[in-house]
N, C-alpha and C positions, 0 to 999 in steps of 0.2 A: 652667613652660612649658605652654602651649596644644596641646591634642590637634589631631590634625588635622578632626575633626568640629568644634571649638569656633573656632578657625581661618578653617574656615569658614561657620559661622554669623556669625558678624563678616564677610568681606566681604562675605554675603550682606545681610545689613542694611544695608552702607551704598551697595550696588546700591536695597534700596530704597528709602531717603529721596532717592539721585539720580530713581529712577524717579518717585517718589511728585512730589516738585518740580518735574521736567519738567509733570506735567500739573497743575500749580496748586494741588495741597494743599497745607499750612502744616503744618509738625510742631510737637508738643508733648510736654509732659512730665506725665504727670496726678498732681494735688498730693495725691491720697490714696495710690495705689499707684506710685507714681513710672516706669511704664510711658510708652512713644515710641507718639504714636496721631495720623492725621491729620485734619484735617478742610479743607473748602471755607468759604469766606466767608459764612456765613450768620445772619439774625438769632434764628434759632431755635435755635442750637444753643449750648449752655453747655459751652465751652470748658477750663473750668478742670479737669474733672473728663474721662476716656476714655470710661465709659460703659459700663465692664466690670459686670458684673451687683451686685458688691460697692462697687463705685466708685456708682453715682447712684440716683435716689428709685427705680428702680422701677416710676412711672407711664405708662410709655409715650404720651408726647407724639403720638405718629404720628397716633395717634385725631383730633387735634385738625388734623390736614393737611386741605389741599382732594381732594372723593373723587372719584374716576374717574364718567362718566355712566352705564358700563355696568360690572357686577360680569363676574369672572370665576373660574370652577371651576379647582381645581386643576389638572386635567386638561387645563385649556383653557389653561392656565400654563405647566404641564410640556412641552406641545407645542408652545409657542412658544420657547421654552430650547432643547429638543431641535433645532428646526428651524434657531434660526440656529446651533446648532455643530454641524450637518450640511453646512452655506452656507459654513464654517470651516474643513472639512478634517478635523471628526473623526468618526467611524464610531460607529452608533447600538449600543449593547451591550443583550442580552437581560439583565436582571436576574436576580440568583440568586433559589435557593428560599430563602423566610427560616430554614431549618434548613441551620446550617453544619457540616460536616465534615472540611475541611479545615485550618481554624485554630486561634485561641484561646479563640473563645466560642461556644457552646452556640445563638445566634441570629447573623443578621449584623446588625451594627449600623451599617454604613457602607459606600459603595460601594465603597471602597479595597478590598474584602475579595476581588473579581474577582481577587485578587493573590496570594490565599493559596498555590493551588496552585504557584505560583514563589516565593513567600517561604521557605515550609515545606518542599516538596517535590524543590527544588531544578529544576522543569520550566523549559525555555528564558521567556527572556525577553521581552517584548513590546514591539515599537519604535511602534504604532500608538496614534493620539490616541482618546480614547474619551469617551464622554459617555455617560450611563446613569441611570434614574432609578428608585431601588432599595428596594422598599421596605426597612426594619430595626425593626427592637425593641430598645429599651433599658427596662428592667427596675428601673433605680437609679430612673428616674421615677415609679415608681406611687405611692410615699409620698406625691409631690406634686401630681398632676394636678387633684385636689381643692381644694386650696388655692392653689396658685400659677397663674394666667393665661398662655396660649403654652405649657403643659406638655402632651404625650402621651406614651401608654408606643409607639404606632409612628406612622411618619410615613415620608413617602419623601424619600429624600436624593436629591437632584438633583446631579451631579456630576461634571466631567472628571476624567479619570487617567493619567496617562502616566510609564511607567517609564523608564527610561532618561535622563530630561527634562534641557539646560542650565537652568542657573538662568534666563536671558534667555527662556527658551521657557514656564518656568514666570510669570514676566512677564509677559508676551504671552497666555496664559489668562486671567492674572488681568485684564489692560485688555479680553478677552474680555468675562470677564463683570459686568464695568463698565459694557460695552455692552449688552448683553441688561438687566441690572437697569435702566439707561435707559430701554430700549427699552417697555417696563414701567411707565412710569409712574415708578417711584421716582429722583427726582432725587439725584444724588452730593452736591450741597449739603444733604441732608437723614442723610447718611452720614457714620458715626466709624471709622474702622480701626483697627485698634490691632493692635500689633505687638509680639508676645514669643516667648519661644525656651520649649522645655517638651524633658523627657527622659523617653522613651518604651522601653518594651520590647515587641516581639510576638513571642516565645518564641524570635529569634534572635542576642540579643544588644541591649545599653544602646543609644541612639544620640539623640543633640539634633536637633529641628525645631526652624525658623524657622514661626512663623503668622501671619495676619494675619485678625483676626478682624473680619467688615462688622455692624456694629452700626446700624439705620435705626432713628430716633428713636423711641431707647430698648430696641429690641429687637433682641438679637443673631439675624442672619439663617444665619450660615456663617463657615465659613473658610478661608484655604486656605493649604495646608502644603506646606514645601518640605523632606523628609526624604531621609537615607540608610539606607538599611536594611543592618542588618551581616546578610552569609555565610558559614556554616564553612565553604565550599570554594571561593567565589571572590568577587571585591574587593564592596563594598557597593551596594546599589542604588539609584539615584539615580529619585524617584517624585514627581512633583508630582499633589497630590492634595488638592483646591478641592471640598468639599461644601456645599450648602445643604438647609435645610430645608424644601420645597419650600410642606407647610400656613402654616409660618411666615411667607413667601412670597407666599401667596395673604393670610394677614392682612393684612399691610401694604398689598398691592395695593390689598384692597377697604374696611381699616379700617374696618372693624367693630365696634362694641363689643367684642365675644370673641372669641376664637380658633377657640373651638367653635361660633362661627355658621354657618360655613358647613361644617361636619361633620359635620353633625347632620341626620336628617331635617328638614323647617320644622314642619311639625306638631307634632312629637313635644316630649314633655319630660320634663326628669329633671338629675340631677345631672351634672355633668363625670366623676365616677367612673364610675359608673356606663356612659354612652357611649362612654368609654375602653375602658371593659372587653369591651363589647361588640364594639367596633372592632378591638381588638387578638387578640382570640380566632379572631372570623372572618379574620384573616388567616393566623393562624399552623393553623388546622384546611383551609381552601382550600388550604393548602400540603403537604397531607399529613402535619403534625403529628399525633400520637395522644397522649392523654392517659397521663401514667407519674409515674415518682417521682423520677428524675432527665431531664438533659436537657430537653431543646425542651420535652418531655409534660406535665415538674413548670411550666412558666411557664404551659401551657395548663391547666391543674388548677388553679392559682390564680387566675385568672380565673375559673375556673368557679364555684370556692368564695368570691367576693366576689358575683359573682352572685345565688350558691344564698341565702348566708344576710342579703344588703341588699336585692335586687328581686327576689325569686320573687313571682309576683304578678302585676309590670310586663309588660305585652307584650314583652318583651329580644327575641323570636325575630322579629317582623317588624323588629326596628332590628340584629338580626344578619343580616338577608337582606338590609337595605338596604347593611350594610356588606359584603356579599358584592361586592354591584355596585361599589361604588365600588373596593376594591384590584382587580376584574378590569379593571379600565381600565390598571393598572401591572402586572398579574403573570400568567399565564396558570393559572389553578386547575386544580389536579389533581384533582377532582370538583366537582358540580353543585351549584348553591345549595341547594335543597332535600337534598340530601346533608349539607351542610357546617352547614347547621340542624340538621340531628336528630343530626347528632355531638356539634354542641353543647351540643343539648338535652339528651342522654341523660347527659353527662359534669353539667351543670347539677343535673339533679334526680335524678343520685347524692347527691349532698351531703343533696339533703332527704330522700328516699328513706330512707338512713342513719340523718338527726337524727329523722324520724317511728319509723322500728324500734326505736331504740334508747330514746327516749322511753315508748312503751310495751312494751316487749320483747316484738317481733311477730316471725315468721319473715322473715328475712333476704332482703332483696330481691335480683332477677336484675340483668342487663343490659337493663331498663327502663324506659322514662318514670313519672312521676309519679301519671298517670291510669292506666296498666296497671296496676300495682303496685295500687295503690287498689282497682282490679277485682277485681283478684287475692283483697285481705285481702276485702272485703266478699263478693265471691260464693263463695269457696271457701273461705276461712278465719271467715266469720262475725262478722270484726271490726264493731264496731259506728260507723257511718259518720260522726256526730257526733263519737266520739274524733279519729277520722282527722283532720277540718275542724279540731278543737282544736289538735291536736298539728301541724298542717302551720305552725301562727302560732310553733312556738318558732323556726322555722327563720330567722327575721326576728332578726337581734341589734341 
């Protein structure tokens, strides 16, 4: 016999292939993983397969669309999303700090997390529609940003949320933002949906989502989830909660060769690692992050030490100011660029600081940059300055 979550996942699904066939999509069955995913009449799109990241090549066809006259900045993306679900009824939300405290993980990874304090804490519940565009870090990325295309470790999820939500209501978002991604440039005949159920835990108990996840030629953009969330003291929470990846977003808009074309200073150059790292650093130290050994501190310490010991050398500290600018357009910094640099910096050429001492077993560096330190052993300790030059190259692995 069928739980009542499972129950209703089943009539929620075939709410959506009514909803989905009212406006013209075709459903299907995809012949590799046997998932329900829909699509519009298009010549470009290969049907046979959903288009889920393990289902097809990879290649991301999108490249290959007709491009917009004029590019657009993230920012200038984000505030047009924001604007029409303002025009809609839903109320603009402040983004959290990217260090969470109230949940299950150590960063927030997603906008849903506005919820933590009622999921976890048990505080009243929130009947008002919201839109918000949040920055997060996710961490399981950094293996891949190097290798894989469309990969960062932060990015801002762009996202409505609404607790309490009918399934019909959570609908009604989702033909939202069908419109908005229209409105965009990106044609729904160039879109795969694909629809599966996943079973979730966030520290209050098992519970099954419905998702549907918007895949634009070949690249998965978002998705949106229609969950209950279980309570030990009173019935489950019903939350509809639609995120997008807002860079991923601006890719497709402006298709681009890379993802990291428009992330990146224009000038500048260097590896995807590398600009990751920088990017992700300065958001989590703007946010009053400090570097430690667990929590927030330990994800900004590794950064710091992919840094220290691949691009010490590289200018990193003007492409860390530059990424200053760009998340204070999504987050309100709790210190000043040049602050949020030399935190950086200092935490950075600990690491060589370290690998110089310990190379030549010189007295133990302070809480200093690279160049003090240096000062330091040459005028007062008599180290010999040639060594120093030597030994600063082991720090490069």
């Amino acid at each position: 016999m069928k739980s009542e979550q499972e129950s209703s996942v089943d009539t929620n699904s075939e709410a959506v292939k009514k909803f989905m066939a009212e406006r013209k999509w075709e459903m299907h069955s995809c012949s590799t993983c046997g998932r329900t995913f829909f699509s519009k009449t298009s010549a470009k799109m290969d049907v046979s397969v959903c288009g889920w990241h393990k289902c097809d090549k990879g290649d991301y066809p999108f490249r290959t669309y007709s491009k917009r006259k004029r590019m657009l900045t993230p920012a200038q993306i984000s505030s047009r999303i924001s604007e029409y679900f303002r025009s809609t009824g839903f109320n603009v939300a402040t983004p959290m700090n990217i260090a969470n405290f109230e949940g299950q993980t150590d960063l927030v990874i997603a906008g849903v997390q506005m919820f933590d304090d009622i999921i976890h804490r048990n505080q009243e519940i929130r009947n008002d529609k919201v839109f918000v565009a949040q920055p997060c870090v996710r961490m399981q990325f950094q293996p891949h940003v190097e290798s894989q295309e469309g990969t960062s470790t932060s990015f801002v999820n762009v996202c409505t949320e609404k607790m309490g939500a009918e399934f019909s209501e959570h609908l009604q978002s989702v033909d939202h933002w069908c419109t908005i991604l229209s409105k965009l440039g990106l044609h729904m005949n160039d879109f795969i949906i694909v629809m599966r159920t996943s079973v979730n835990d966030w520290g209050t108990g098992k519970f099954s989502a419905l998702e549907l996840f918007f895949s634009y030629g070949g690249l998965e953009l978002g998705d949106a989830a229609y969950l209950l969330t279980p309570q030990p003291n009173r019935p489950a929470i019903a939350i509809s909660d639609i995120g997008f990846g807002l860079e991923r977003v601006a890719w497709v808009v402006n298709k681009t060769d890379s993802y990291f074309d428009t992330l990146m200073p224009w000038t500048a150059t260097g590896t995807r690692e590398m600009f990751d790292s920088c990017r992700t650093m300065a958001l989590l130290v703007l946010c009053g992050v400090q570097a430690a050994n667990k929590g927030p501190g330990l994800q900004f310490r590794r950064f710091a030490k992919v840094l220290s010991e691949k691009y010490y050398g590289v200018n990193v500290y003007s492409i860390l100011a530059y990424y200053f600018d760009y998340w204070a357009q999504f987050i309100n910094p709790s210190i000043s660029r040049d602050t949020t640099v030399q935190l950086a910096r200092l935490e950075i050429e600990r690491f060589v600081n370290l690998k110089v001492c310990e190379a030549l077993k010189l007295p133990p560096p302070r809480d200093e940059t690279t160049e003090a330190y240096f000062d330091r052993l040459v005028y007062t300790c008599n180290i010999n300055i040639y060594e120093l030059r030597k030994a600063i190259q082991t720090c490069k692995t």
